[in-house]
Each structure stands twice: as structure tokens, then as C-alpha cells.
C-alpha positions as CSV (number, residue, x, y, z in Angstrom):
1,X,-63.4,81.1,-25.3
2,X,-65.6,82.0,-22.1
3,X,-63.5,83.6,-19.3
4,X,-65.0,80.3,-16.9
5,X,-62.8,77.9,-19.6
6,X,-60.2,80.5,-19.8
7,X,-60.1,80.9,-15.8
8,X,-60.0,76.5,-15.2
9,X,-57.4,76.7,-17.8
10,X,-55.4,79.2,-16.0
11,X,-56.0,77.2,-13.1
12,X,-54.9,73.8,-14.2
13,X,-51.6,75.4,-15.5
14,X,-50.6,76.3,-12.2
15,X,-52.1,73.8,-10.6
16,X,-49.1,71.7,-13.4
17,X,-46.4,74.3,-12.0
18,X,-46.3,73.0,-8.9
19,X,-45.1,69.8,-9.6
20,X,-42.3,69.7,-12.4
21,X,-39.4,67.7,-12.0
22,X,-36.1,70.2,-11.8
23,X,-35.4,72.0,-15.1
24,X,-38.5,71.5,-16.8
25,X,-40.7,73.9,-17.6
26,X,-44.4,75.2,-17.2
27,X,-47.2,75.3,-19.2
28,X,-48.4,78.1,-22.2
29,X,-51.3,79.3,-20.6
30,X,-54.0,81.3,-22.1
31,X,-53.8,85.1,-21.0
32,X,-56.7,87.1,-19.5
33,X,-58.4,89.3,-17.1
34,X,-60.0,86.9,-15.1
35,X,-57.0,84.3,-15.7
36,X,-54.5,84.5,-12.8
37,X,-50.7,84.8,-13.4
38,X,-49.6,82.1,-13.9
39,X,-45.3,80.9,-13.1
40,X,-42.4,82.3,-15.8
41,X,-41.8,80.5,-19.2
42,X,-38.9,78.3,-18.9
43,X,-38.1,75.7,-21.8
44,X,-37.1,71.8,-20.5
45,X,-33.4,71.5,-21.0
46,X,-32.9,67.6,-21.1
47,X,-29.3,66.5,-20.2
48,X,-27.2,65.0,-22.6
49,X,-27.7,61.5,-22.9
50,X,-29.8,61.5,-19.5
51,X,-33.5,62.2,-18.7
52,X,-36.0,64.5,-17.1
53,X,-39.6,64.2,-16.4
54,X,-42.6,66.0,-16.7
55,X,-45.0,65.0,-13.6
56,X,-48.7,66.9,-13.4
57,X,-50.3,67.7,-9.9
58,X,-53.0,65.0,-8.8
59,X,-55.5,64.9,-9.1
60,X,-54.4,65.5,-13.4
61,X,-53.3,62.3,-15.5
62,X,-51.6,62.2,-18.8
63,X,-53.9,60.9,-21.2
64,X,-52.6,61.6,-24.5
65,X,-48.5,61.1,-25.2
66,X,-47.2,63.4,-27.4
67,X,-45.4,62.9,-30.5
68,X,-41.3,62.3,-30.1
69,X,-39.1,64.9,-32.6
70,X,-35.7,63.0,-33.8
71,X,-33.4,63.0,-31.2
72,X,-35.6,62.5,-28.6
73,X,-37.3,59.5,-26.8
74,X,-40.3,60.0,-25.2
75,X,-42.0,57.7,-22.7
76,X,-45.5,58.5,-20.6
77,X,-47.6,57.2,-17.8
78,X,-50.4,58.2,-16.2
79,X,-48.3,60.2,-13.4
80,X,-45.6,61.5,-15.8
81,X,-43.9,61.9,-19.1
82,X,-40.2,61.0,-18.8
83,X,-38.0,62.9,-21.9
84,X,-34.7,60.8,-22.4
85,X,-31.9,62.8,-25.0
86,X,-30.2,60.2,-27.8
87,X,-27.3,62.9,-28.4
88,X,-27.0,66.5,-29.3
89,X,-27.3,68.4,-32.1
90,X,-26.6,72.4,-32.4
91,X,-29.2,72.5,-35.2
92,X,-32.2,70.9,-32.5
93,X,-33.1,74.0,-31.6
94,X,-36.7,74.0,-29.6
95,X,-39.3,71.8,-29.9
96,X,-42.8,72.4,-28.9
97,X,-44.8,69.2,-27.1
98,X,-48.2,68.8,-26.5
99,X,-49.0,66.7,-23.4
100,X,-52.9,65.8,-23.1
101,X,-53.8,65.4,-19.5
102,X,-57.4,64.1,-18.3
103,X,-58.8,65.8,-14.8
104,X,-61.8,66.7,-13.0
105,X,-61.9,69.9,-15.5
106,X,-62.6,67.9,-18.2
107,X,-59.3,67.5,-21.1
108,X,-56.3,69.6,-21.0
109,X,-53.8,70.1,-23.8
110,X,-50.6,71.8,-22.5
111,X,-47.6,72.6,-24.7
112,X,-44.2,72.3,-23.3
113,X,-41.0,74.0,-24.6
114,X,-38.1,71.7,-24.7
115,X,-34.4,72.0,-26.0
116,X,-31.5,69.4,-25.4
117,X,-28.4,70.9,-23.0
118,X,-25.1,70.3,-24.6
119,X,-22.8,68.2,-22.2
120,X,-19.5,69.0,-20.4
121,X,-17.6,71.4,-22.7
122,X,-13.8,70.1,-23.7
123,X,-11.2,70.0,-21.0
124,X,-7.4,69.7,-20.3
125,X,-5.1,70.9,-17.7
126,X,-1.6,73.3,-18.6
127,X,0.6,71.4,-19.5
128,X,4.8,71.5,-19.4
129,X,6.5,70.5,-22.7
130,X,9.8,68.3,-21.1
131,X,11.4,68.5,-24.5
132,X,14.1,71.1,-25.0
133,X,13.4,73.8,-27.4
134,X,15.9,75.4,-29.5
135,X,15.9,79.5,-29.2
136,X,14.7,79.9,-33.1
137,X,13.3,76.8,-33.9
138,X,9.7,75.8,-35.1
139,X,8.2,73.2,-32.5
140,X,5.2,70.5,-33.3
141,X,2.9,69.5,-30.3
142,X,0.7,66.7,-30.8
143,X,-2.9,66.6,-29.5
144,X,-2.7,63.1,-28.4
145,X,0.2,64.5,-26.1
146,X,-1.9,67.4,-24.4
147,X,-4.8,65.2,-22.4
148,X,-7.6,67.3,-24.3
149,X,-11.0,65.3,-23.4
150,X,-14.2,66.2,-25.3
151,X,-17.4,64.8,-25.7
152,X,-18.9,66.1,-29.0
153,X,-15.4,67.1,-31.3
154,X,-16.3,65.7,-34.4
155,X,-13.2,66.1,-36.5
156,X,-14.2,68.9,-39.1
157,X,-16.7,70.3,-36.9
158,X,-14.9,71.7,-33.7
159,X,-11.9,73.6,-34.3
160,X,-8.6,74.2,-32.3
161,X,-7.7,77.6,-31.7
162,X,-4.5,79.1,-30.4
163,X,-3.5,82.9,-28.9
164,X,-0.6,85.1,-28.5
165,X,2.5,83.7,-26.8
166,X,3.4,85.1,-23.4
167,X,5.9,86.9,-23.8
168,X,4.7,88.2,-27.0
169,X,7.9,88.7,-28.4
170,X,9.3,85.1,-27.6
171,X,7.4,83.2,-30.4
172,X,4.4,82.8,-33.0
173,X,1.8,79.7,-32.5
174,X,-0.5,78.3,-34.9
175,X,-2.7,75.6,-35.3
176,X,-3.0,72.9,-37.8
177,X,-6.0,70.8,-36.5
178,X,-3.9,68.3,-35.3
179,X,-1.1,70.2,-33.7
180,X,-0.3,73.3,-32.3
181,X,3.3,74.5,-34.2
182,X,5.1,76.9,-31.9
183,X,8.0,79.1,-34.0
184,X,10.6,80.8,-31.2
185,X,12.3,84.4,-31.5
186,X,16.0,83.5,-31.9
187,X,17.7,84.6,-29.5
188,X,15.4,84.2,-26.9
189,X,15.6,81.7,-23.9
190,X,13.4,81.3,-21.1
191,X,9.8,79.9,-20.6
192,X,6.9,80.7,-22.9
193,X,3.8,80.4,-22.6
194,X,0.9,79.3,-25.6
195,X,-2.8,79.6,-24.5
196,X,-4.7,76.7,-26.5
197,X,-8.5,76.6,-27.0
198,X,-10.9,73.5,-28.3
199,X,-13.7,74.3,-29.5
200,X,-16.3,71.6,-29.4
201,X,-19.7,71.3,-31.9
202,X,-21.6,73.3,-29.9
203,X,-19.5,76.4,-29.7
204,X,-18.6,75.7,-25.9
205,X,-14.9,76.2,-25.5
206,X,-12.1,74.6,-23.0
207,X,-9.2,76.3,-22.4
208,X,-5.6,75.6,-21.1
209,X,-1.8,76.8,-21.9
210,X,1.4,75.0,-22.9
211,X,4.1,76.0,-21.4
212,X,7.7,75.7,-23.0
213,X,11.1,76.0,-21.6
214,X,13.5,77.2,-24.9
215,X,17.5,77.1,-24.9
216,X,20.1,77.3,-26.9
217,X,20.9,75.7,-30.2
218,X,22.7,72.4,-29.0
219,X,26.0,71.7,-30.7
220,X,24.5,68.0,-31.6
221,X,20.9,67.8,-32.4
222,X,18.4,65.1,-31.8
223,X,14.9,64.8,-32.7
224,X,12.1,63.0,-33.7
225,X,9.4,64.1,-36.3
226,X,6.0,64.5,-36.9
227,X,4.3,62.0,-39.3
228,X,1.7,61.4,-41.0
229,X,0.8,57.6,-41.5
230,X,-2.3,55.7,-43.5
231,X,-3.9,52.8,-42.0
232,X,-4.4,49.2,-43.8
233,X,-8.0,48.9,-45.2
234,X,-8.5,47.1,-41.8
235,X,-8.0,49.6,-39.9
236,X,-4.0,48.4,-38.5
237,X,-0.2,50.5,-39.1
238,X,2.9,49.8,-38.5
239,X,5.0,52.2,-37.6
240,X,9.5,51.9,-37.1
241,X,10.1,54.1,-35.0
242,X,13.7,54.2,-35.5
243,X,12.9,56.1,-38.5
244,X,10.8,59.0,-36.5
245,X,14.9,60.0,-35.0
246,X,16.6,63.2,-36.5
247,X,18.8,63.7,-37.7
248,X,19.5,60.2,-38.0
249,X,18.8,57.0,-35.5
250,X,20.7,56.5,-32.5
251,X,21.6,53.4,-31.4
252,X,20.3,52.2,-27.9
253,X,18.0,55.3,-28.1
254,X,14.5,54.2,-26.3
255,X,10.9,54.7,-27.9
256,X,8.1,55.7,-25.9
257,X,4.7,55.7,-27.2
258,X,1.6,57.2,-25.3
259,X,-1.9,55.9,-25.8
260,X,-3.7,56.6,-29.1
261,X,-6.7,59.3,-28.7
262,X,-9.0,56.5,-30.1
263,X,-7.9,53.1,-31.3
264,X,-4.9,50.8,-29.3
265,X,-1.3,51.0,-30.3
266,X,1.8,48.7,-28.5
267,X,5.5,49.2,-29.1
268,X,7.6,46.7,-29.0
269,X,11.2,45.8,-30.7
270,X,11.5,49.2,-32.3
271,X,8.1,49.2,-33.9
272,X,4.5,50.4,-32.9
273,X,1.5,48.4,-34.2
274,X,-1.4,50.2,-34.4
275,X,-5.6,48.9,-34.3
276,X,-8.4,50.9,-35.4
277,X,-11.5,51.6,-32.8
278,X,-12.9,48.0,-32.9
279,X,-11.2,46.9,-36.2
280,X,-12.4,49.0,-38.3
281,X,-11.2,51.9,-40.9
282,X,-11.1,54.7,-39.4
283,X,-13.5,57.6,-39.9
284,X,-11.5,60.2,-38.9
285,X,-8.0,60.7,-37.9
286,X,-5.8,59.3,-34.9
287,X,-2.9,59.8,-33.4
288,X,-0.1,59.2,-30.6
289,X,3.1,61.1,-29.7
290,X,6.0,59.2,-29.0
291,X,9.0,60.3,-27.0
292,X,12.3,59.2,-27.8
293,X,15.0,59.3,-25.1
294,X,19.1,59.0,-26.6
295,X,21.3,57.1,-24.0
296,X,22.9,60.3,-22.7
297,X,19.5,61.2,-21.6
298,X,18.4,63.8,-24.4
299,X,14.2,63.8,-25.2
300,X,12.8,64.3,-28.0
301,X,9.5,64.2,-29.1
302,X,7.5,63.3,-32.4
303,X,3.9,62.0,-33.1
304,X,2.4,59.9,-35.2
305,X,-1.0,61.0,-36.8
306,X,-3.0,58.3,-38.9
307,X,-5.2,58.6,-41.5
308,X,-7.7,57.1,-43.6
309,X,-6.6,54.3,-46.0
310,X,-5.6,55.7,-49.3
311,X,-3.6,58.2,-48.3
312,X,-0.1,58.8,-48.8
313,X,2.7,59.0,-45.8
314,X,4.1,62.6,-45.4
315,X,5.2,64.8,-42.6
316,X,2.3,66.3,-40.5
317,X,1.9,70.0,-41.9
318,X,3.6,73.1,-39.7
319,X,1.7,76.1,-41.7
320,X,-1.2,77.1,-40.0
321,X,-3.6,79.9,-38.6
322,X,-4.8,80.8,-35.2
323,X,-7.6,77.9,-35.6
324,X,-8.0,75.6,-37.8
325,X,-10.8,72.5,-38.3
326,X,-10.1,69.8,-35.6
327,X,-8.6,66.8,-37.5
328,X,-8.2,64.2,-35.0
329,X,-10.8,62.0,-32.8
330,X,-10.6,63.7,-29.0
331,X,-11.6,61.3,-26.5
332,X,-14.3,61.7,-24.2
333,X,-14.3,62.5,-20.5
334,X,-13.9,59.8,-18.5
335,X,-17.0,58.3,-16.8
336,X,-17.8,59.3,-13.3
337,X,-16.0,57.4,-10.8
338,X,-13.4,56.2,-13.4
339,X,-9.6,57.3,-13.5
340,X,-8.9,60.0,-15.4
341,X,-6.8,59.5,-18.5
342,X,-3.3,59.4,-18.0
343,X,-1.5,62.4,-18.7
344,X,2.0,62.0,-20.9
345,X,3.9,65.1,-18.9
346,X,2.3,63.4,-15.3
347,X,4.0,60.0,-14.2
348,X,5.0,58.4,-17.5
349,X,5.1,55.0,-16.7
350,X,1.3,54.0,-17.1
351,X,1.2,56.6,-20.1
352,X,3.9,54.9,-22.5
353,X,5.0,51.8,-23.3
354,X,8.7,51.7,-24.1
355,X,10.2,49.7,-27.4
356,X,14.3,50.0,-27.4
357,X,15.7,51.1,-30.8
358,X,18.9,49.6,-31.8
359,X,19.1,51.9,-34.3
């Protein structure tokens, strides 16, 4: 290459550098003695789902559009090459594309580094379990009870992770992919503490802690348990919910059920019927916790997890590790502008729906 090409090559880049939308990156420019510097080497990090352009410096036109990898849309006109993101994948990686720009130089080919950028990682607030908790007893928290949003969870994928208690000595947490299980020290009373982690597709994390208040053993217990429930071929459950009470059923007791974390349930006369995202089987798991209230005012809380059709109803697991595949379908972050989803330990009116139990 003679150093004149070399030099209006040099030039043209920088003449490009000038002029690229926010985030996007320069031009691979030769390198030379008579070539000036030209600006640093930054990749184009297209947003998830959104777009960024790639404009040239007048008096330069794009010519030549280049070639879209999977994943990625690409659209060009003479004063820009707009990059549009379908999703995200971890595995993308970078792409390399070669944009073909016409100019009083002649023809240009410039290569452009691009990657996409992973959206929001997964979020929740620390939340207060309003269930007593027995000083000794094992505890089962519900996802669909914690207000975890996430964009890209895909249920064997991310991974739910949980750390050492505060105070260390007042219990041991684990995770079961749908729960976090929370075993006290008996003999100890008091709040505790259990950090909690999701950890989304792409490896970003969201953190947040449950906080529990634990008491002594109560001379008449009431609780509700943790089940796991298979869904019709078309997608629908039914669920009594007289039947989630433990020891036994209590009659007048009240049934509360939050929203599910992806398809629609409604209680009503003591039983929750449940729908599938749009009707359909589901590809994943689902769940929502239910709270049941006895008429002296005792809470207790249970959830119900459902699966794929086929399977057969058991209670939801309480053995576990410190993070474990994510088994349920988070939901995503509410759009801009819109409420946030409501949270089940906020104002718990809008959260459940409440079906009495005559037990």
C-alpha cells in the first residue's frame, strides 16, 4: 500500500470518528508513519432490544450494507447504518462488520466491532417474612413471594444463590431453585437475616436479604405447605387450598393467593384456578405463595409451584445447596413508566386475592 493511500485512509477514519452516535465505535485503521493517530478502539455495545447507529462525516456515504450476524438487524442509508439487538445471547460474543462507504477519496471499507449489552441485571428489594418462625424449625420461602424481577432468567440457566445467615449462628439457608429453605438454631429467637442472590444468563447478579423474625415453638401449630402441582395438558390447575393448612384445616381460616410469576391464577370458594401464559403448557415452572390467615389471626404461609404436565404432585423439595439451577419463570421488570409489581410483604390488598376456607 503506498503511504498517499495509507495516509487518505488514516484520514477518512478520523474524519468517521467524529461523527458516531454514542457508544459506537471507530474504525480499524491501517497503521503507519505517515498515517496520523487515529481515536481509541472501542467495540459498539447495542442495547438490549434497542438500537444504535453508525453515522459517517459528510461529505462520506454508505454504499455498501454489511452483512447482519444472527441476533442482529441491520438497516443502512446513505447517512447511517442503524444496528437494532433481537435479544441477547452470552455466547454472541463480537462481531466484526464491514461498512463500505463512497467519498471524494474514492471507496472505503471500514470494519466495525460490535457486541450486544446485556439488559438491567435482576432486581428485588429486602424483604420482611410476616410469618412467625419457630426457634428450630426448617422454613420454605417461595420466589413468587420475594418480588425478584429479571429480564433474561431462563429457568435452568440462571441460578439462585444464597449466603451465610446473620447471625451466623441463628440458622443455615439453602436454595432449591424455587425456594430459599431457611433451618433455625433452636433455641434461638430474634431477627435473622438471609442474603439472597439471582443470578441471571449473563452472569450479572441482583442482590437483596430476607429478613426473619423467629419465636418460640407455639403450643398449637398452624401452617401451610409447600407444593408441588402439574398443570392440565392445557396449561390450567386447580388447586384446594384447604388442603395446603397444617396440621389440619381450620374452619373459617382465610386463603390469600398472590399473583403467579407468569401465568393468572384467581381464588375463590376455597380453591385457586390456575391459566398458563396464554393457554398454553407451560415450558418451565410457575408458582404463587399463598398466605393463610386462622380466625384468631395466626399467618401462615405456603406456595404453590406448578409444573409441566406429566408430572406427579409432591411437596416442593427442602434439601438444597448454596445455589442451585433457577426453576421457576421470574418476571421481567416492569416497563418504564408502568407500576411496579406489587410486592406481597407491601400493602396486601392489590397483591392477593382472598378465597374463605370453611375448612
Amino acid at each position: 500500500m503506498s503511504g498517499f493511500v495509507r495516509f487518505c485512509t488514516a484520514l477518512a477514519g478520523a474524519l468517521l470518528a467524529g461523527c458516531l452516535g454514542a457508544g459506537a465505535a471507530v474504525a480499524d485503521t491501517p497503521s503507519g508513519d505517515d498515517a496520523p493517530a487515529g481515536p481509541p478502539q472501542e467495540a459498539v455495545a447495542v442495547p438490549y432490544l434497542g438500537e444504535t447507529e453508525i453515522t459517517p462525516a459528510s461529505p462520506w456515504r454508505v454504499a455498501r450494507c454489511p452483512d447482519a450476524p444472527a441476533g442482529l438487524l441491520v438497516a443502512c442509508r446513505p447517512d447511517r447504518v442503524t444496528l437494532t439487538a433481537e435479544g441477547f445471547d452470552p455466547a454472541w460474543g463480537e462481531h466484526t462488520l464491514t461498512v463500505g462507504l463512497d467519498g471524494p477519496l474514492g471507496a472505503l471499507d471500514v470494519a466495525y466491532r460490535v457486541l450486544l449489552a446485556p439488559p438491567e441485571p435482576p432486581a428485588a428489594e429486602t424483604v420482611l417474612w410476616d410469618a412467625p418462625v419457630a426457634s428450630g424449625a426448617q422454613v420454605l420461602i417461595p420466589l413468587a413471594a420475594l418480588g425478584v424481577t429479571c429480564t433474561i432468567c431462563t429457568p435452568g440457566e440462571a441460578r439462585l444463590e444464597v449466603g451465610v445467615a446473620e447471625p451466623e449462628s441463628a440458622a443455615v439457608a439453602t436454595a432449591t431453585g424455587s425456594h430459599v429453605a431457611v433451618r433455625t438454631t433452636p433455641g434461638f429467637t430474634g431477627d435473622l437475616a438471609v442474603p439472597v442472590r439471582v443470578v441471571d444468563d449473563a452472569g450479572q447478579a441482583g442482590g437483596f436479604s430476607i429478613v426473619l423474625r423467629v419465636g418460640p415453638v407455639p403450643a398449637e401449630p398452624f401452617g401451610a405447605l409447600h407444593v408441588l402441582v402439574p398443570v392440565e395438558a392445557d396449561g390450567s390447575a386447580s388447586i384446594d387450598l384447604a388442603a395446603l393448612a397444617w396440621p389440619e384445616p381450620l374452619p373459617g381460616a382465610i386463603a390469600e393467593c398472590s399473583a403467579a410469576l407468569a401465568g393468572v391464577v384467581a381464588c375463590a370458594g376455597g380453591v385457586a384456578t390456575y391459566t398458563a401464559p396464554e393457554g398454553d403448557a407451560l415450558a418451565g415452572s410457575d408458582q404463587f405463595a399463598v398466605r393463610l390467615v386462622a380466625p384468631d389471626g395466626r399467618i401462615a404461609r405456603g406456595s404453590v409451584t406448578l409444573e409441566p404436565a406429566g408430572t406427579a404432585p409432591a411437596l416442593a423439595p427442602v434439601a438444597g445447596g448454596t445455589s442451585a439451577p433457577l426453576r421457576v419463570l421470574l418476571p421481567a421488570p416492569p416497563e418504564e413508566g408502568a407500576a411496579p409489581a406489587a410486592s406481597v410483604f407491601g400493602d396486601l390488598a392489590p397483591a392477593f386475592t382472598r378465597s374463605g376456607l370453611t375448612g
